[in-house]
GUKOLGU-785335 format. One record per residue (C-alpha): residue in three letters; residue number from 1; x, y, z. Coordinates in steps of 0.02 Angstrom, whole numbers, padded with zeros to 5 digits. Example, Ala and Ser with C-alpha at 12.3 -4.5 7.8 and 13.67 -1.06 7.14 Angstrom:
+-----+-----+--------+--------+--------+
: res :   n :     px :     py :     pz :
+-----+-----+--------+--------+--------+
: ala :   1 :  00615 : -00225 :  00390 :
: ser :   2 :  00684 : -00053 :  00357 :
+-----+-----+--------+--------+--------+
# end
This chain:
+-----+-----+--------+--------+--------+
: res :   n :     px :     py :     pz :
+-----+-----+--------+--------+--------+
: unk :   1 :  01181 : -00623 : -02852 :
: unk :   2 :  01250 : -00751 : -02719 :
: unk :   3 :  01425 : -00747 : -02648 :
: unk :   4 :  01525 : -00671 : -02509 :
: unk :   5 :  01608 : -00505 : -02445 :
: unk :   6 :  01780 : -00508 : -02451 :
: unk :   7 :  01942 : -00403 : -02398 :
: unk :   8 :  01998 : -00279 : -02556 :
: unk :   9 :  02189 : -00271 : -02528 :
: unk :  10 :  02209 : -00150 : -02671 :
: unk :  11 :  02109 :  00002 : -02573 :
: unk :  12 :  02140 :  00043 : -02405 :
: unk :  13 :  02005 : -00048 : -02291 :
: unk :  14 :  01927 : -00093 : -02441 :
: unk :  15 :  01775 : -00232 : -02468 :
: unk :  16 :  01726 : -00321 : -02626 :
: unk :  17 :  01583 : -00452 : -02661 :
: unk :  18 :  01631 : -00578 : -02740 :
: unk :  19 :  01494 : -00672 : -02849 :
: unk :  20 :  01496 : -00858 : -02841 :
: unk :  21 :  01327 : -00892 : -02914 :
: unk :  22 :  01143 : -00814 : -02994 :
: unk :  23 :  00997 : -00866 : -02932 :
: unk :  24 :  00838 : -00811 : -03026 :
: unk :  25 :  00691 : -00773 : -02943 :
: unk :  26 :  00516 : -00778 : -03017 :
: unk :  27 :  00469 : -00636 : -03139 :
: unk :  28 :  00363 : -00589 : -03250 :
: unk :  29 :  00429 : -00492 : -03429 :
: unk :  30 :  00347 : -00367 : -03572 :
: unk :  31 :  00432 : -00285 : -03688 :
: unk :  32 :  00521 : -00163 : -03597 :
: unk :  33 :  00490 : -00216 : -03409 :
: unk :  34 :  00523 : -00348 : -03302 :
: unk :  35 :  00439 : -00377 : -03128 :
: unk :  36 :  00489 : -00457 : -02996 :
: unk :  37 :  00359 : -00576 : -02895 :
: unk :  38 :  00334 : -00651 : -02741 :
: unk :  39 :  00454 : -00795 : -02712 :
: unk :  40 :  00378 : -00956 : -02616 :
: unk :  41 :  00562 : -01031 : -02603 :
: unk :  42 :  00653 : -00881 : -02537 :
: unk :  43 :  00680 : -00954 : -02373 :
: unk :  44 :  00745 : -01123 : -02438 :
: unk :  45 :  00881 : -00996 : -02534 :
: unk :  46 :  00922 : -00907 : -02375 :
: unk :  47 :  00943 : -01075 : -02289 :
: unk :  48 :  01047 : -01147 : -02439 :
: unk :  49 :  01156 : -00992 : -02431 :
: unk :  50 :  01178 : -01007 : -02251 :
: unk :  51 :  01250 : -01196 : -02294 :
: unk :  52 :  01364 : -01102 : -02409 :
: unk :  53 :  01423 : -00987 : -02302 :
: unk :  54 :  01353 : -00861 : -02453 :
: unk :  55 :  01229 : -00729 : -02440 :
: unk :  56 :  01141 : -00626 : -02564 :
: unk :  57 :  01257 : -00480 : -02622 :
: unk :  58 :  01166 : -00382 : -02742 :
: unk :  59 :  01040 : -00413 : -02918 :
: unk :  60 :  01087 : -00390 : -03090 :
: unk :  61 :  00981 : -00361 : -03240 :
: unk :  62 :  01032 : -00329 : -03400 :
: unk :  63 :  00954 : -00224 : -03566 :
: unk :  64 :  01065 : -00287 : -03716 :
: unk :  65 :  00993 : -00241 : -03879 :
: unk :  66 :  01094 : -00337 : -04010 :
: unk :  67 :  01173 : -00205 : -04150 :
: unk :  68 :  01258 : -00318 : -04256 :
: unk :  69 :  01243 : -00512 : -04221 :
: unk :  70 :  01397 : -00535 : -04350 :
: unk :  71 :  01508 : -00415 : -04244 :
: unk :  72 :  01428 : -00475 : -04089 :
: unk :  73 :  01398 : -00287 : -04053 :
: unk :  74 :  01250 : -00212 : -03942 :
: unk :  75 :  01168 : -00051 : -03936 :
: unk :  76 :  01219 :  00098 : -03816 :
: unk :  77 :  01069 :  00138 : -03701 :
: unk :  78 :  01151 :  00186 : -03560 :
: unk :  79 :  01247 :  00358 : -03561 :
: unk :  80 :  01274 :  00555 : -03466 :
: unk :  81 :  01159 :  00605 : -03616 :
: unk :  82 :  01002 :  00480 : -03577 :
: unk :  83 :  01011 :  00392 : -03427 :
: unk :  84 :  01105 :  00237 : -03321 :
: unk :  85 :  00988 :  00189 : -03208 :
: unk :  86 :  00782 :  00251 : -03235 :
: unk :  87 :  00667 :  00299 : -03070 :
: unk :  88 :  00601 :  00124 : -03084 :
: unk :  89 :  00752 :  00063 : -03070 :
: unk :  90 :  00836 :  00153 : -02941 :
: unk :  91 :  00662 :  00112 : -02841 :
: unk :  92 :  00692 : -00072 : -02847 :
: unk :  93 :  00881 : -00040 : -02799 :
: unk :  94 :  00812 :  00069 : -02637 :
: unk :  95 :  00679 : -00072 : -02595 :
: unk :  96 :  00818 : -00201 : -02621 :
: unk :  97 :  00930 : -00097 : -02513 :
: unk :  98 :  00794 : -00077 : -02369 :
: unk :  99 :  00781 : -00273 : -02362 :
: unk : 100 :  00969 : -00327 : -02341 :
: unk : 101 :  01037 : -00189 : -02238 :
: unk : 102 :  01205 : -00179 : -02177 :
: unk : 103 :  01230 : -00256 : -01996 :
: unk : 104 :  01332 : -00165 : -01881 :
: unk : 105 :  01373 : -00169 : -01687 :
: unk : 106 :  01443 :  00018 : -01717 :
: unk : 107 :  01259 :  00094 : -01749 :
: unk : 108 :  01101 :  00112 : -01612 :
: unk : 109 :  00993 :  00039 : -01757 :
: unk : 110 :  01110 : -00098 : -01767 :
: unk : 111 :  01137 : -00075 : -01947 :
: unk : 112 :  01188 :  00045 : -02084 :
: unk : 113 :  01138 :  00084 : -02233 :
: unk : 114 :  01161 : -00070 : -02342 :
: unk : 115 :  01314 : -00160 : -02466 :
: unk : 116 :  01197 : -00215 : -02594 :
: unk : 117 :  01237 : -00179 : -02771 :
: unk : 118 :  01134 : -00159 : -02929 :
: unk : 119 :  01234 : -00232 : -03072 :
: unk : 120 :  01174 : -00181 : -03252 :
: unk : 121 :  01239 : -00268 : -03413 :
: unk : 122 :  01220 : -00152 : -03567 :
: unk : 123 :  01317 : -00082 : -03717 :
: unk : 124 :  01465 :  00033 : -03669 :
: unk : 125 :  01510 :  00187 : -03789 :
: unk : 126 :  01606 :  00060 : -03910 :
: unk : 127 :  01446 : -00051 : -03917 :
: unk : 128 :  01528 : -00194 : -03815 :
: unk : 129 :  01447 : -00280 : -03683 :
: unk : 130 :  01496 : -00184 : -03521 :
: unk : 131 :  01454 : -00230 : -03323 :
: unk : 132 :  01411 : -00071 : -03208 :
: unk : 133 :  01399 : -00059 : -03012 :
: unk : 134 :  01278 :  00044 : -02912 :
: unk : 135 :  01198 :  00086 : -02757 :
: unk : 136 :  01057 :  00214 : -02723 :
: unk : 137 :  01085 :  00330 : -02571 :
: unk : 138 :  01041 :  00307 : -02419 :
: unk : 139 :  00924 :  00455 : -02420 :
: unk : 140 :  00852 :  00365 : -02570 :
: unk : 141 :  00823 :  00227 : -02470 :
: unk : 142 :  00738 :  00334 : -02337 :
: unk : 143 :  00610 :  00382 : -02468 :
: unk : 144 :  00572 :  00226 : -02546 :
: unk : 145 :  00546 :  00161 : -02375 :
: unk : 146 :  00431 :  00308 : -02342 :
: unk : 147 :  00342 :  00285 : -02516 :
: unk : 148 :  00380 :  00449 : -02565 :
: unk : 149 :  00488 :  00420 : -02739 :
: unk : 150 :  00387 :  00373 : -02910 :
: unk : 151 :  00440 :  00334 : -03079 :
: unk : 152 :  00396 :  00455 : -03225 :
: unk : 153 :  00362 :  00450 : -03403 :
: unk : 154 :  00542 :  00500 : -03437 :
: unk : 155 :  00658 :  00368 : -03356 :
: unk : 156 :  00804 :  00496 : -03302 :
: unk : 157 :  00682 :  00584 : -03196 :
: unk : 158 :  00600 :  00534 : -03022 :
: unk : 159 :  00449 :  00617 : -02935 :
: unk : 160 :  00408 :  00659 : -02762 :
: unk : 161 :  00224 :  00605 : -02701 :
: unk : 162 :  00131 :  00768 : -02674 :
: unk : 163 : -00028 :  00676 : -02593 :
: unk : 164 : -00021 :  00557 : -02464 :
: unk : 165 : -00077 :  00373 : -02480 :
: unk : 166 : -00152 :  00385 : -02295 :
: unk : 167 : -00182 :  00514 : -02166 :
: unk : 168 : -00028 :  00472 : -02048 :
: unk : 169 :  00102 :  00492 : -02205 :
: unk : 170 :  00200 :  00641 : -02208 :
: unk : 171 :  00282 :  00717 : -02367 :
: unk : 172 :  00429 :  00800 : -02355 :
: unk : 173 :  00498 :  00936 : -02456 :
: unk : 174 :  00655 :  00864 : -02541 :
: unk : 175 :  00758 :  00993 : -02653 :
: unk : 176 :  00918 :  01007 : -02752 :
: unk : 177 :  01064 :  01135 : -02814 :
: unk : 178 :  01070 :  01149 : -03013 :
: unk : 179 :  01179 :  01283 : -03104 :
: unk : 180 :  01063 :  01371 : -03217 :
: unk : 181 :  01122 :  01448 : -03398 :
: unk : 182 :  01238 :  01594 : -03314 :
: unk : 183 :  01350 :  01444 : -03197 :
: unk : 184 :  01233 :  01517 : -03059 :
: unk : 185 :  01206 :  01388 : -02937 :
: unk : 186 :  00993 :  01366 : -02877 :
: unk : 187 :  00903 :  01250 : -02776 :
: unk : 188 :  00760 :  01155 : -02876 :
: unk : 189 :  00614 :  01084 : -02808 :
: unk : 190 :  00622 :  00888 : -02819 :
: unk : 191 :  00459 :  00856 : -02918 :
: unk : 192 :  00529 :  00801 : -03040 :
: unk : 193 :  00713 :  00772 : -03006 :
: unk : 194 :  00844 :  00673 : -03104 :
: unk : 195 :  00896 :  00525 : -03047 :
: unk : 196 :  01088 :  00556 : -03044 :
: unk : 197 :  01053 :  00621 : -02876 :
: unk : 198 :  01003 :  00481 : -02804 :
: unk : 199 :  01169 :  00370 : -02876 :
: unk : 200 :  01302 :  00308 : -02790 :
: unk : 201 :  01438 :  00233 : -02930 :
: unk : 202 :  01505 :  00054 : -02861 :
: unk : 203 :  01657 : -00006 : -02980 :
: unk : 204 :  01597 : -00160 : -03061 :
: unk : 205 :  01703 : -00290 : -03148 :
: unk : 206 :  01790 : -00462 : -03194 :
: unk : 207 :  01943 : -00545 : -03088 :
: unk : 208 :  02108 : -00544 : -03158 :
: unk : 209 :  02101 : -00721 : -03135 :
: unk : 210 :  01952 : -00819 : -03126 :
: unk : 211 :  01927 : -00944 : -02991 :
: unk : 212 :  01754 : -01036 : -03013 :
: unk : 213 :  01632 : -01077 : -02823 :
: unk : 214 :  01539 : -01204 : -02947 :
: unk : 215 :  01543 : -01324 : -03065 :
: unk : 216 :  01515 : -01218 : -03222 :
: unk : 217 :  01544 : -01347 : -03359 :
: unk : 218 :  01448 : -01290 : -03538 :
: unk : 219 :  01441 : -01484 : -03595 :
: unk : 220 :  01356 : -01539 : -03418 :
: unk : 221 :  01224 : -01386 : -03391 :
: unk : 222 :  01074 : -01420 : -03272 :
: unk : 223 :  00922 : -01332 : -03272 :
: unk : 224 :  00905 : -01159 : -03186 :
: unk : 225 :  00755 : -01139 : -03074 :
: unk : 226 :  00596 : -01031 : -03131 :
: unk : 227 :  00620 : -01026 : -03297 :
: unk : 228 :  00442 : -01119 : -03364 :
: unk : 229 :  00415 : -00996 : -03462 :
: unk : 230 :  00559 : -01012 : -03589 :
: unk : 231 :  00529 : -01215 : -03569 :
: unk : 232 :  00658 : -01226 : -03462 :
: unk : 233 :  00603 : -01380 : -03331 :
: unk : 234 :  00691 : -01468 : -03173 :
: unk : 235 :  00580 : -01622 : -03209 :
: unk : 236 :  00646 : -01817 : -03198 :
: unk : 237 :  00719 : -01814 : -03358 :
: unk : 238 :  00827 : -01653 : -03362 :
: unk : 239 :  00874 : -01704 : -03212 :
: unk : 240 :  00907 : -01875 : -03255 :
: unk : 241 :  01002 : -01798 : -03412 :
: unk : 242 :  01114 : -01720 : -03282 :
: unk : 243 :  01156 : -01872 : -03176 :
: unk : 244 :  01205 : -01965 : -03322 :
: unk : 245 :  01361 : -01859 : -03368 :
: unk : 246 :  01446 : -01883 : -03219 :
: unk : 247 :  01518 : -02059 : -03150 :
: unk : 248 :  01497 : -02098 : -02960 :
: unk : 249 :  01699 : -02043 : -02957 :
: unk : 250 :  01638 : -01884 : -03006 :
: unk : 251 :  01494 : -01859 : -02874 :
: unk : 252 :  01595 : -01697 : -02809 :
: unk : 253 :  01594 : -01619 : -02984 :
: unk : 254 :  01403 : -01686 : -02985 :
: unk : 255 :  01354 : -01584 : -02828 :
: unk : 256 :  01457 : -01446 : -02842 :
: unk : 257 :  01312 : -01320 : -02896 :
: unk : 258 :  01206 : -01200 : -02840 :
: unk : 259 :  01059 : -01247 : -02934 :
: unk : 260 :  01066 : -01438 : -02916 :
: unk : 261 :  01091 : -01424 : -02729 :
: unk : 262 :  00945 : -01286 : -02740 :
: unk : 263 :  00844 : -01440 : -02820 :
: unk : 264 :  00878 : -01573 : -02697 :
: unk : 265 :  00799 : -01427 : -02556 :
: unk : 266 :  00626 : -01397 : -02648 :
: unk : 267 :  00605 : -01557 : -02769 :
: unk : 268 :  00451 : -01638 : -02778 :
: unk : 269 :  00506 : -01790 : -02832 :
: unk : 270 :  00626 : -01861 : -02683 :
: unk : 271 :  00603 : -01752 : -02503 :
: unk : 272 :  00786 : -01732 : -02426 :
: unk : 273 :  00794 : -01675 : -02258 :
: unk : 274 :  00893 : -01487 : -02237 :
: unk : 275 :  01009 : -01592 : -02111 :
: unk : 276 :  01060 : -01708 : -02274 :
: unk : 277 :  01079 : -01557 : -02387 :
: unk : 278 :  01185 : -01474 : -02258 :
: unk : 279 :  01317 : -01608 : -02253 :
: unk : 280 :  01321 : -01625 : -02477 :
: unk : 281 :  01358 : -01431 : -02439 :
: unk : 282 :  01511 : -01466 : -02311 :
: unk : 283 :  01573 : -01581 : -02416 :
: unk : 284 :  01562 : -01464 : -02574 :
: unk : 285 :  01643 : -01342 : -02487 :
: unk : 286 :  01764 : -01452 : -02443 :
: unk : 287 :  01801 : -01527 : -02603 :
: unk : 288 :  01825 : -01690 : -02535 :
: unk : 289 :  01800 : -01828 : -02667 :
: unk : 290 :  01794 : -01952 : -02550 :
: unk : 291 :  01681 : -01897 : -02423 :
: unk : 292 :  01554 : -01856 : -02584 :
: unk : 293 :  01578 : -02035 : -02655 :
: unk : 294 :  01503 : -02114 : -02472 :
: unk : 295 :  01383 : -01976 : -02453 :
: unk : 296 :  01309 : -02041 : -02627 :
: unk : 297 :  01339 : -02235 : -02575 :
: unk : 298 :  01252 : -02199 : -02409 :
: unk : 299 :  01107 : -02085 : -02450 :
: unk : 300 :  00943 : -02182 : -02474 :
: unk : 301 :  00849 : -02053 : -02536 :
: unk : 302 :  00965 : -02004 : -02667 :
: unk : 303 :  00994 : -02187 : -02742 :
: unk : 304 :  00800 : -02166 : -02747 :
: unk : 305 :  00777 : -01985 : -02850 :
: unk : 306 :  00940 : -02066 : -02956 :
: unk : 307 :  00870 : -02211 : -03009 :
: unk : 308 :  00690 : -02132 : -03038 :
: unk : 309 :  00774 : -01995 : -03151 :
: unk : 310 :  00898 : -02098 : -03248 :
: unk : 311 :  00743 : -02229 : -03261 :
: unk : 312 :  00641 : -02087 : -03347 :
: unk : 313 :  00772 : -02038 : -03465 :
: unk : 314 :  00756 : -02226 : -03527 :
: unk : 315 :  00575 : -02227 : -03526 :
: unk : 316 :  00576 : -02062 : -03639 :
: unk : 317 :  00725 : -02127 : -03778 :
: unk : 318 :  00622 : -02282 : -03812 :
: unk : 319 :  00443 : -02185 : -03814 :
: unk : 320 :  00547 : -02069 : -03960 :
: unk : 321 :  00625 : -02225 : -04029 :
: unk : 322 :  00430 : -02290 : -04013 :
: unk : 323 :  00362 : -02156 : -04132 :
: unk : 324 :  00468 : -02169 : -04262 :
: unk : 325 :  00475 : -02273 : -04422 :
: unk : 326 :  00647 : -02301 : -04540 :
: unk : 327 :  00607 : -02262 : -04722 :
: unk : 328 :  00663 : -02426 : -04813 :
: unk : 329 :  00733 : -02323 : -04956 :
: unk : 330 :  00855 : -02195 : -04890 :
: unk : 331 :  00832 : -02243 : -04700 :
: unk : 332 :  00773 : -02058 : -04655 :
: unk : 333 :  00694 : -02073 : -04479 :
: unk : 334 :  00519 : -02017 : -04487 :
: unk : 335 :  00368 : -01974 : -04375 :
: unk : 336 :  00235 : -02118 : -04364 :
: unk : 337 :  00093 : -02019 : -04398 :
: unk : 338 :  00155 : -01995 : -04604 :
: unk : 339 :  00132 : -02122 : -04732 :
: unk : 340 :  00257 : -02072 : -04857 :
: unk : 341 :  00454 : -02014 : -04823 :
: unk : 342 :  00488 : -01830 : -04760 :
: unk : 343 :  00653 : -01847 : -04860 :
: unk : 344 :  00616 : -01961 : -05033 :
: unk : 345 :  00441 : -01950 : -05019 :
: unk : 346 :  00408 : -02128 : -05050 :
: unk : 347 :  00269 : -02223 : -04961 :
: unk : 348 :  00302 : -02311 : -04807 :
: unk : 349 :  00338 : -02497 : -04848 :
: unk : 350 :  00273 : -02612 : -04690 :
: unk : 351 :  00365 : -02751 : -04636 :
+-----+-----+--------+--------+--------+
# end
């Protein structure tokens, strides 16, 4: 999740992140898992952030099993009787955590603990769709750093490493209080432990009035990045697609988004320099429709990728128009490669 941290007036001293955009990071996906890989562009995101004045605030992931498609209801997965966030989970959230910590002057280290949030999307107890906010401890974080927490079998419970990986690793001894069946309260021993431990709830939700970073328009949708795998592409002609909504009056509503302005960064079809992306991101920040229109005017190298993408939008409408043939009887567009109608079934009559 990409956005910014910003001032909650409704709790005293109170900070909120505010999402402006999702970027999606290479993954892999099974059944029931979904790993996250090494990302090749993740400093061209940091720098695009940084034009932004954004930063990233926290991951989401979601596990909606759909119910009832008619009702548009989804499954409950999530509860106090099973689980809301697994060891695996709460793993990647302590990992996560460890990378973006939180940067203080007040603290020796010269940071503290960390404001990055897990975000899951699941089915609430009325099997509605349902966003909720947490953060592992920072003694969770401790042992994830220390690669001392594993996953189990059971996703509610968490394991401490009894052997260490090398000789200079130490394992601690990590325990915790339980009432047993007479209320008395006991100390367990944390192999295995449940997870609830480990949770820190952060209240998760939607603004009472929506105010949009980017252009999020349904009928003008450009590709996200990273998602090949669903046959999803940022090649010439999606891209080309894009363009070709939008007039050069409406360059501004053009530019303004994440993954566009993402594109013009890493593209391998035009190179912009970061000092040319930088000033599109002023100017989107800015909303200033006339600085955008003589931004586009003046840019060489984006009348070049324009012209090369709206040139291979043409090229592919008259290689479809190419491979088709009219039938002569009820003027059902067919596929050249069949000699009779899909529709009537009558043979192909040649001109």
């Amino acid at each position: 999740m990409i956005g910014r941290y910003e001032s909650f007036q409704e709790i005293p001293l109170g900070i909120k992140a505010t999402v402006a955009a999702i970027y999606e990071p290479p993954q892999s996906c099974s059944a029931d898992s979904v790993s996250l890989e090494a990302d090749p562009q993740e400093k061209v995101v940091d720098d695009l952030c940084s034009y932004l004045n954004l930063k990233r605030v926290g991951w989401i992931f979601t596990d909606l099993w759909s119910a009832d498609s008619s009702k548009g209801t989804v499954y409950c997965t999530r509860h106090k009787d099973a689980f809301f966030l697994t060891a695996q989970e709460c793993i990647t959230a302590g990992w996560l955590q460890n990378k973006y910590p939180n940067i203080t002057t007040f603290c020796t280290d010269g940071y503290f603990g960390s404001k990055f949030t897990t975000v899951v999307a699941s089915g609430n107890e009325w099997n509605q769709i349902d966003f909720s906010g947490y953060q592992v401890s920072n003694q969770c974080a401790s042992l994830v750093e220390a690669n001392l927490l594993c996953p189990t079998s059971h996703p509610e419970l968490a394991y401490l490493r009894e052997v260490p990986l090398t000789p200079s690793q130490y394992i601690t001894d990590v325990h915790y209080m339980e009432k047993n069946e007479y209320g008395v309260e006991t100390r367990k021993d944390g192999r295995p432990m449940p997870v609830e431990y480990l949770l820190v709830d952060v209240p998760a939700g939607m603004p009472k009035e929506p105010h949009a970073t980017f252009n999020i328009s349904k009928k003008c949708y450009f590709p996200t990045e990273n998602r090949i795998l669903i046959g999803e592409l940022q090649d010439a002609k999606a891209v080309g697609q894009y363009i070709s909504e939008f007039s050069h009056n409406q360059f501004i509503e053009l530019a303004t988004n994440f993954h566009f302005l993402l594109f013009l960064l890493n593209n391998d079809i035009v190179k912009f320099s970061k000092e040319e992306v930088k000033s599109l991101c002023d100017i989107v920040q800015q909303q200033d429709r006339g600085k955008a229109m003589d931004w586009a005017s003046s840019n060489a190298n984006w009348a070049t990728l324009s012209t090369l993408c709206l040139h291979s939008v043409q090229e592919s409408s008259t290689t479809e128009s190419s491979n088709k043939w009219s039938c002569k009887h009820c003027t059902f567009e067919n596929l050249t490669e069949r000699t009779d109608c899909f529709m009537c079934g009558l043979p192909r009559l040649e001109t």
